[in-house]
ROMARSE-117822 format. One record per residue: residue number from 0; residue in three letters; x, y, z of N, C-alpha, C, O, CB in turn. Coordinates in Angstrom, 2 decimals, padded with zeros to 5 digits. Glycine has a CB too. Layout:
N
+-----+------+---------+---------+---------+---------+---------+---------+---------+---------+---------+---------+---------+---------+---------+---------+---------+
|  nr | rest |      nX |      nY |      nZ |     caX |     caY |     caZ |      cX |      cY |      cZ |      oX |      oY |      oZ |     cbX |     cbY |     cbZ |
+-----+------+---------+---------+---------+---------+---------+---------+---------+---------+---------+---------+---------+---------+---------+---------+---------+
| NUM |  ala |       X |       Y |       Z |       X |       Y |       Z |       X |       Y |       Z |       X |       Y |       Z |       X |       Y |       Z |
...
+-----+------+---------+---------+---------+---------+---------+---------+---------+---------+---------+---------+---------+---------+---------+---------+---------+
This chain:
70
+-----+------+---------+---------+---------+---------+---------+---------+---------+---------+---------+---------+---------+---------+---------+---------+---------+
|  nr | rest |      nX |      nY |      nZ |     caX |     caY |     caZ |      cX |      cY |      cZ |      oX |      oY |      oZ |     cbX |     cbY |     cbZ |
+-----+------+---------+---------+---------+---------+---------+---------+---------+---------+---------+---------+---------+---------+---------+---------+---------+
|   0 |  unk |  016.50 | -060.34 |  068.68 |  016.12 | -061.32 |  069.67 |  016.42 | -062.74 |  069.16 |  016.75 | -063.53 |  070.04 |  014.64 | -061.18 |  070.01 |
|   1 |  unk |  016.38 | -063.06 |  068.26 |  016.45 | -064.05 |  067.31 |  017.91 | -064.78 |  067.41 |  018.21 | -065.97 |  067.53 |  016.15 | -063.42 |  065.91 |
|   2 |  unk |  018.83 | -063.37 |  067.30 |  020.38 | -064.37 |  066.83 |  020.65 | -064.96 |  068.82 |  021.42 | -065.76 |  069.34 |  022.43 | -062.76 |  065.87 |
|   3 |  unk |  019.73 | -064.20 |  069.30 |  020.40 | -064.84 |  070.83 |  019.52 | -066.40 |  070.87 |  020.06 | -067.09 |  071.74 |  019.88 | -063.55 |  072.62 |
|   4 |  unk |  018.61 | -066.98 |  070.37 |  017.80 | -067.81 |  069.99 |  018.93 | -069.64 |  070.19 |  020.00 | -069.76 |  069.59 |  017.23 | -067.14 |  068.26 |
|   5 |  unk |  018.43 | -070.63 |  070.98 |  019.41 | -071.54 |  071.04 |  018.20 | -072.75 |  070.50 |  017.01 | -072.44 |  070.51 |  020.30 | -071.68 |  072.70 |
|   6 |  unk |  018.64 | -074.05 |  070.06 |  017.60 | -075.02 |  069.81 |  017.61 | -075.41 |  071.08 |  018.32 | -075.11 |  072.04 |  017.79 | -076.11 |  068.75 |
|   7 |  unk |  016.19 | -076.54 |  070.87 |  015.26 | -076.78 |  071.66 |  016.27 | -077.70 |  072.95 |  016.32 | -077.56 |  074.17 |  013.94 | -077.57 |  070.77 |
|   8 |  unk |  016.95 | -078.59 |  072.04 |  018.37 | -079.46 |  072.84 |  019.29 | -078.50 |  073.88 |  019.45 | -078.79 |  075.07 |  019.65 | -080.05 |  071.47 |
|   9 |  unk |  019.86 | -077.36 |  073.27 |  020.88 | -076.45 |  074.05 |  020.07 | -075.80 |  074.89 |  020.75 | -075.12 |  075.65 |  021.75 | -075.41 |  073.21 |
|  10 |  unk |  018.73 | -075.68 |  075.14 |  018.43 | -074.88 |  076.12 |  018.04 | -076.09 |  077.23 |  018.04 | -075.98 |  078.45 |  017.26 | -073.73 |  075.69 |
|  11 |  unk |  017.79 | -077.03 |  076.61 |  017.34 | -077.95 |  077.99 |  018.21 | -078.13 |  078.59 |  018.27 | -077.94 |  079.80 |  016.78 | -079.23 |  077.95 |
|  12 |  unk |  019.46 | -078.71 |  077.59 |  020.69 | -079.19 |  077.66 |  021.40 | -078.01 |  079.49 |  021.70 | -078.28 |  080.66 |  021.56 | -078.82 |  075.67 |
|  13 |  unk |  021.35 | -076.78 |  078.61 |  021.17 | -075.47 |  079.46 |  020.99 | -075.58 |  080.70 |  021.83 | -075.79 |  081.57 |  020.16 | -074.70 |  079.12 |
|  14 |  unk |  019.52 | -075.40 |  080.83 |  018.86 | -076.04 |  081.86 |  018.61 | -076.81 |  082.98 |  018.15 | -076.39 |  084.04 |  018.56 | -076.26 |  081.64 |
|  15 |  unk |  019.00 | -078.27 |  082.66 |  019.33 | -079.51 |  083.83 |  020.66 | -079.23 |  084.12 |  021.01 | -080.12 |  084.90 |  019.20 | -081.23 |  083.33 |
|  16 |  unk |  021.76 | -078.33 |  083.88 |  022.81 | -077.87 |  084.53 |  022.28 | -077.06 |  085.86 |  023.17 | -076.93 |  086.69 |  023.63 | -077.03 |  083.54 |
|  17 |  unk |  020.97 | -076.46 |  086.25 |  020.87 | -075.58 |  087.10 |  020.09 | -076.42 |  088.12 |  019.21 | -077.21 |  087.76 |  020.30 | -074.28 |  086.58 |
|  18 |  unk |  020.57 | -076.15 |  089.85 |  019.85 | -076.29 |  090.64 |  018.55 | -076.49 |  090.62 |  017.95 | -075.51 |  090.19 |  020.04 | -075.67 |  091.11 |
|  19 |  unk |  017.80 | -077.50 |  090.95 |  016.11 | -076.64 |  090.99 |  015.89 | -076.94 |  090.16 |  014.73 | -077.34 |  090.34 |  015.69 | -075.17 |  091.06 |
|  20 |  unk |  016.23 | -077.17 |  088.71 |  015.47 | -077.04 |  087.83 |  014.59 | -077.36 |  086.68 |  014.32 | -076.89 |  085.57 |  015.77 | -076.75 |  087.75 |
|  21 |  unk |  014.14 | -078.78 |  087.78 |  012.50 | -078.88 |  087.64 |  011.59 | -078.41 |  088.54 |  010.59 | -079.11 |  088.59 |  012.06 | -080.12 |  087.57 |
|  22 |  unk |  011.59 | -077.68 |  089.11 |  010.86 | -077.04 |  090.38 |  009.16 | -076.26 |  090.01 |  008.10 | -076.37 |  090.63 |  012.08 | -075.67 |  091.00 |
|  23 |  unk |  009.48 | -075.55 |  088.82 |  008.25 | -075.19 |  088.24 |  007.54 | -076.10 |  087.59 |  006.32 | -076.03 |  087.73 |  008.38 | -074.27 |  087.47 |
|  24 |  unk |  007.93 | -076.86 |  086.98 |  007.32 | -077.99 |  086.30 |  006.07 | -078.94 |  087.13 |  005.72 | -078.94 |  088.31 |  008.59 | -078.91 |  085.95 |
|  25 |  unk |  005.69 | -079.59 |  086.15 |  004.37 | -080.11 |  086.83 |  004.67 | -081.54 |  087.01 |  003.73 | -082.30 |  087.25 |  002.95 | -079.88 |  085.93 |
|  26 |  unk |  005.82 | -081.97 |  086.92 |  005.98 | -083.07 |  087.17 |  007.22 | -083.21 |  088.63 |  008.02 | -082.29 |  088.79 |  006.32 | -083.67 |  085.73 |
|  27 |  unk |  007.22 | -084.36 |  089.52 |  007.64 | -084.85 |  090.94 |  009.86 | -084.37 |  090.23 |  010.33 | -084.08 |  089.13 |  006.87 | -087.41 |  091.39 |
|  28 |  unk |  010.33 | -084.51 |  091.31 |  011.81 | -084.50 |  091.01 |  012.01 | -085.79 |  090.79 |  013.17 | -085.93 |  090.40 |  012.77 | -083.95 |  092.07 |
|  29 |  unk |  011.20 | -087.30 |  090.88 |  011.58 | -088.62 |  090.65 |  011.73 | -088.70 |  089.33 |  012.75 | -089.10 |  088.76 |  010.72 | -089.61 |  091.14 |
|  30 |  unk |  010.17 | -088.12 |  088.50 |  010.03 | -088.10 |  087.43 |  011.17 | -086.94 |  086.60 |  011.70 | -087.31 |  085.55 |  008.61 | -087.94 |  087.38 |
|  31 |  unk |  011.44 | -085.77 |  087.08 |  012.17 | -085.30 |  086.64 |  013.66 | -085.76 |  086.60 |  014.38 | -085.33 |  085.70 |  011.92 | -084.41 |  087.01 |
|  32 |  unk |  014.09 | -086.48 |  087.41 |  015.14 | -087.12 |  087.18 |  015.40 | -088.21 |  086.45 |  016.54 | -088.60 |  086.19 |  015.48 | -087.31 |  088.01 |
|  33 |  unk |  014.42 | -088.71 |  086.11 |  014.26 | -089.49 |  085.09 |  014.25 | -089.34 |  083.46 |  014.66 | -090.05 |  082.54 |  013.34 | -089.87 |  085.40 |
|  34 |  unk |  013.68 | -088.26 |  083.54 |  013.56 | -087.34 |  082.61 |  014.96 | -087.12 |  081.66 |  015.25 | -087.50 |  080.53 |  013.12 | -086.10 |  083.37 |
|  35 |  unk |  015.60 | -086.43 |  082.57 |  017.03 | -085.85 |  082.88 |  018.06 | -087.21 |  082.10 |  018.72 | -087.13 |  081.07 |  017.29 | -085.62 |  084.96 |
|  36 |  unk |  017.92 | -088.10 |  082.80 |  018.49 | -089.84 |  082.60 |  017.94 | -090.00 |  081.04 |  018.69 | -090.55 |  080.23 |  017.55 | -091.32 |  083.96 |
|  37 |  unk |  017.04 | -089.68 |  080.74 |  016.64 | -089.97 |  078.97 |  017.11 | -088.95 |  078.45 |  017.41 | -089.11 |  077.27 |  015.02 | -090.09 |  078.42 |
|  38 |  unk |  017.27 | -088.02 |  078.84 |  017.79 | -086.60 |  077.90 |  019.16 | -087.18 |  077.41 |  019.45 | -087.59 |  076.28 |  018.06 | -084.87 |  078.93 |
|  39 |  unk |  019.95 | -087.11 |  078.56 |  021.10 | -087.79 |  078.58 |  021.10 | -088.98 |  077.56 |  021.55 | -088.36 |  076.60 |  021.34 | -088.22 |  079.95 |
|  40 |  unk |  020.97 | -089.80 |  077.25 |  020.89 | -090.84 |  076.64 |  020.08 | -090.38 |  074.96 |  020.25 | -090.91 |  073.86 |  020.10 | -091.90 |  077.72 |
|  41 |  unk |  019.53 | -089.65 |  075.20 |  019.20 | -089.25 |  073.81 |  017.74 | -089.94 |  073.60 |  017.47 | -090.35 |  072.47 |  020.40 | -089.79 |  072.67 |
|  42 |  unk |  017.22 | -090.03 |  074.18 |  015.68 | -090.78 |  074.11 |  014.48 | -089.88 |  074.95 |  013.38 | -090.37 |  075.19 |  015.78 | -092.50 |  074.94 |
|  43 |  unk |  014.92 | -088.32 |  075.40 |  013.45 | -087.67 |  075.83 |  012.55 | -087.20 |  074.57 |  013.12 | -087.04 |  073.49 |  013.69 | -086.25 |  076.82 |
|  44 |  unk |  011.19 | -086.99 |  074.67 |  010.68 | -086.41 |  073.58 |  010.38 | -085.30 |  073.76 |  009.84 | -084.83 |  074.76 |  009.78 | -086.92 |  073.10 |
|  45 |  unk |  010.79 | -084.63 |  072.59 |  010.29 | -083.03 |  072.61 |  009.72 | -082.37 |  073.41 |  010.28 | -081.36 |  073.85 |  009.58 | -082.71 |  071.86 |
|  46 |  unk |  008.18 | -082.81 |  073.91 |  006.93 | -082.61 |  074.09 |  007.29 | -081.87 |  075.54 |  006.99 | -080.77 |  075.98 |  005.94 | -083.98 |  073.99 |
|  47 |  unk |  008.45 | -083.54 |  076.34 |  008.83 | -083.03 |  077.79 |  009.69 | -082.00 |  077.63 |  009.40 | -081.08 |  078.40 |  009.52 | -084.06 |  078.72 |
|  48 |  unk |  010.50 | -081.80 |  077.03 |  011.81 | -080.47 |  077.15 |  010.88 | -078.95 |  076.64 |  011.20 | -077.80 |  076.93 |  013.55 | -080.86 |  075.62 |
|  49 |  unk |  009.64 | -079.39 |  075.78 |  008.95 | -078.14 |  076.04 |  008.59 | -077.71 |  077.01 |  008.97 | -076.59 |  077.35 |  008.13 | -078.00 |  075.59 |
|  50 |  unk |  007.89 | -078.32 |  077.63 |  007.20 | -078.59 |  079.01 |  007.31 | -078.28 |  080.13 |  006.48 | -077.89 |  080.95 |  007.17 | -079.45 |  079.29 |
|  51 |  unk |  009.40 | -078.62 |  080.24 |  010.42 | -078.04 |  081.38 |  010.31 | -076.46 |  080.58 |  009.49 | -075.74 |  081.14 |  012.37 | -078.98 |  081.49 |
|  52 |  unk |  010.69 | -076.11 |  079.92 |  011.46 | -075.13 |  079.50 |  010.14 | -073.91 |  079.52 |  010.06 | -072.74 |  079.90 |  012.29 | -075.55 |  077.95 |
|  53 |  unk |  009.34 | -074.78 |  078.99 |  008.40 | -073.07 |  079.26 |  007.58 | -073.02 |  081.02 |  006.95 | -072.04 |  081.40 |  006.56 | -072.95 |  077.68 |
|  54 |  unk |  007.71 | -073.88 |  081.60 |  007.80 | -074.02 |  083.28 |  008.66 | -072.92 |  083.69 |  008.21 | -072.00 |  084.38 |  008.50 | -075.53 |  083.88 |
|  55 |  unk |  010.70 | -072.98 |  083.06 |  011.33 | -072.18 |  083.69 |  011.41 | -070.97 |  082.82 |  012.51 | -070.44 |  082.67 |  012.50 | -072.73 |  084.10 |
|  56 |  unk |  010.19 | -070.39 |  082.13 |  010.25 | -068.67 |  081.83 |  011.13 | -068.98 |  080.26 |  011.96 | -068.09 |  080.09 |  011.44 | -067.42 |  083.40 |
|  57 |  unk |  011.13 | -069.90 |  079.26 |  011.69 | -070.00 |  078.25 |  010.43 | -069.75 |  077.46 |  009.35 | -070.24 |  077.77 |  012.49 | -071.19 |  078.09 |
|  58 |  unk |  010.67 | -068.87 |  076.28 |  009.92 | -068.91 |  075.36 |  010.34 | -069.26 |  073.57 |  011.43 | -068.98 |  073.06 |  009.42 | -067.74 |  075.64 |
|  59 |  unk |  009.33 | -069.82 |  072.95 |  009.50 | -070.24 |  071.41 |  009.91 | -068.92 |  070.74 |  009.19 | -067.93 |  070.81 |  008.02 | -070.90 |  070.67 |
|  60 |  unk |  011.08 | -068.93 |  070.07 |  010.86 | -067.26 |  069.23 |  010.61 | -067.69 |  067.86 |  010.39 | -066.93 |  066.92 |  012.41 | -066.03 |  069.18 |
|  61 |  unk |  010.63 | -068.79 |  067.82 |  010.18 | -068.99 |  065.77 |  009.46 | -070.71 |  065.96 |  010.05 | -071.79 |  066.07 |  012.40 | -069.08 |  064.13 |
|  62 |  unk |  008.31 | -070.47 |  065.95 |  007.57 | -071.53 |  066.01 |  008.37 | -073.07 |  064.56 |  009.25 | -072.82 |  063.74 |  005.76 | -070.71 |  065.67 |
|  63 |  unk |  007.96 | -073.89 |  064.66 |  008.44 | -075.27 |  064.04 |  007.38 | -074.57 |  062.47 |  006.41 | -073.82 |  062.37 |  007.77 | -077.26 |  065.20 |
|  64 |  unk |  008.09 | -075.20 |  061.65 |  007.31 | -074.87 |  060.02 |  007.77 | -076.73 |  059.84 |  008.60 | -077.48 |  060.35 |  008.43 | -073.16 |  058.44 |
|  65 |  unk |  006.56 | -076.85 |  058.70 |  006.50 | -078.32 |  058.19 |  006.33 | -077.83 |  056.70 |  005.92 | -076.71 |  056.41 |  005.15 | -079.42 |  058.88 |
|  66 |  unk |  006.75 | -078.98 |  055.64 |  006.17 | -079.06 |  054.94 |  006.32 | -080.52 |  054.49 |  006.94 | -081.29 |  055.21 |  006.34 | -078.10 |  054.30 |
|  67 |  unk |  005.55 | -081.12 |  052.84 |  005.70 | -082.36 |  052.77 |  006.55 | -081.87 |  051.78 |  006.51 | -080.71 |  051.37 |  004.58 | -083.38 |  052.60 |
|  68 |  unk |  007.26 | -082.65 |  051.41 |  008.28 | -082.50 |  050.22 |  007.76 | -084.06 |  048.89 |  007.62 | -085.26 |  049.12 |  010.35 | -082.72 |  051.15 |
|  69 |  unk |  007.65 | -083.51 |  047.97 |  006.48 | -084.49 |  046.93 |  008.07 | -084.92 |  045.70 |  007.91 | -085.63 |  044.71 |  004.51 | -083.01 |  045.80 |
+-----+------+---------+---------+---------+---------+---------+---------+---------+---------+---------+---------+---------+---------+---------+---------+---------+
Protein backbone atom coordinates (compact mmCIF):
# COMPACT_ATOMS: atom_id res chain seq x y z
CA UNK A 1 0.00 0.00 0.00
CA UNK A 2 2.81 2.14 0.79
CA UNK A 3 4.89 2.20 -2.60
CA UNK A 4 1.44 3.51 -4.20
CA UNK A 5 1.78 6.33 -1.33
CA UNK A 6 2.29 10.14 -3.03
CA UNK A 7 3.39 13.33 -0.70
CA UNK A 8 1.17 15.54 0.79
CA UNK A 9 1.95 18.30 -2.39
CA UNK A 10 1.25 15.52 -5.32
CA UNK A 11 -1.92 14.53 -4.00
CA UNK A 12 -3.38 17.97 -3.60
CA UNK A 13 -1.46 18.98 -6.46
CA UNK A 14 -3.66 15.72 -7.82
CA UNK A 15 -6.61 16.88 -6.64
CA UNK A 16 -7.43 20.68 -7.69
CA UNK A 17 -7.00 19.09 -11.23
CA UNK A 18 -10.55 17.48 -10.61
CA UNK A 19 -13.96 18.99 -11.06
CA UNK A 20 -15.71 19.55 -7.77
CA UNK A 21 -13.07 19.29 -5.90
CA UNK A 22 -13.72 21.15 -3.00
CA UNK A 23 -17.21 20.01 -2.71
CA UNK A 24 -16.75 17.85 0.44
CA UNK A 25 -14.80 20.19 2.22
CA UNK A 26 -16.01 22.49 4.81
CA UNK A 27 -15.03 25.40 3.36
CA UNK A 28 -17.34 27.88 0.42
CA UNK A 29 -15.79 27.39 -3.43
CA UNK A 30 -14.68 31.34 -2.87
CA UNK A 31 -12.56 30.20 -0.18
CA UNK A 32 -11.58 27.21 -1.97
CA UNK A 33 -10.48 28.99 -4.81
CA UNK A 34 -8.47 30.88 -3.03
CA UNK A 35 -7.01 28.28 -1.51
CA UNK A 36 -6.17 26.75 -4.86
CA UNK A 37 -4.48 30.52 -5.89
CA UNK A 38 -1.97 29.94 -2.72
CA UNK A 39 -1.26 26.37 -3.52
CA UNK A 40 -0.28 27.55 -6.76
CA UNK A 41 2.01 30.12 -5.63
CA UNK A 42 3.50 28.02 -3.02
CA UNK A 43 2.15 29.71 0.16
CA UNK A 44 -0.95 27.14 1.34
CA UNK A 45 -0.34 25.53 4.71
CA UNK A 46 -0.35 22.04 5.28
CA UNK A 47 -3.11 22.08 7.73
CA UNK A 48 -5.55 23.22 4.52
CA UNK A 49 -4.32 20.47 1.93
CA UNK A 50 -4.98 18.07 4.86
CA UNK A 51 -8.24 19.22 5.30
CA UNK A 52 -9.16 19.07 1.37
CA UNK A 53 -7.69 15.78 1.02
CA UNK A 54 -9.15 13.83 3.81
CA UNK A 55 -12.77 15.66 2.79
CA UNK A 56 -12.09 13.81 -0.70
CA UNK A 57 -11.63 10.02 0.85
CA UNK A 58 -7.57 10.49 1.05
CA UNK A 59 -5.95 8.87 3.77
CA UNK A 60 -2.32 9.34 5.81
CA UNK A 61 -0.47 5.90 5.29
CA UNK A 62 2.71 6.87 7.39
CA UNK A 63 1.97 9.51 9.81
CA UNK A 64 4.88 12.70 10.01
CA UNK A 65 7.91 11.48 12.64
CA UNK A 66 9.95 14.48 14.29
CA UNK A 67 12.86 14.52 15.94
CA UNK A 68 15.31 17.29 17.42
CA UNK A 69 18.65 16.77 16.09
CA UNK A 70 21.27 18.08 19.17
Amino acid sequence: MIDKAKTLDECFKELILKRGWSKNSPYDRRTASRHKKQFLEGALPDEFKRVYLQSAGYTIVQPELWRQEL
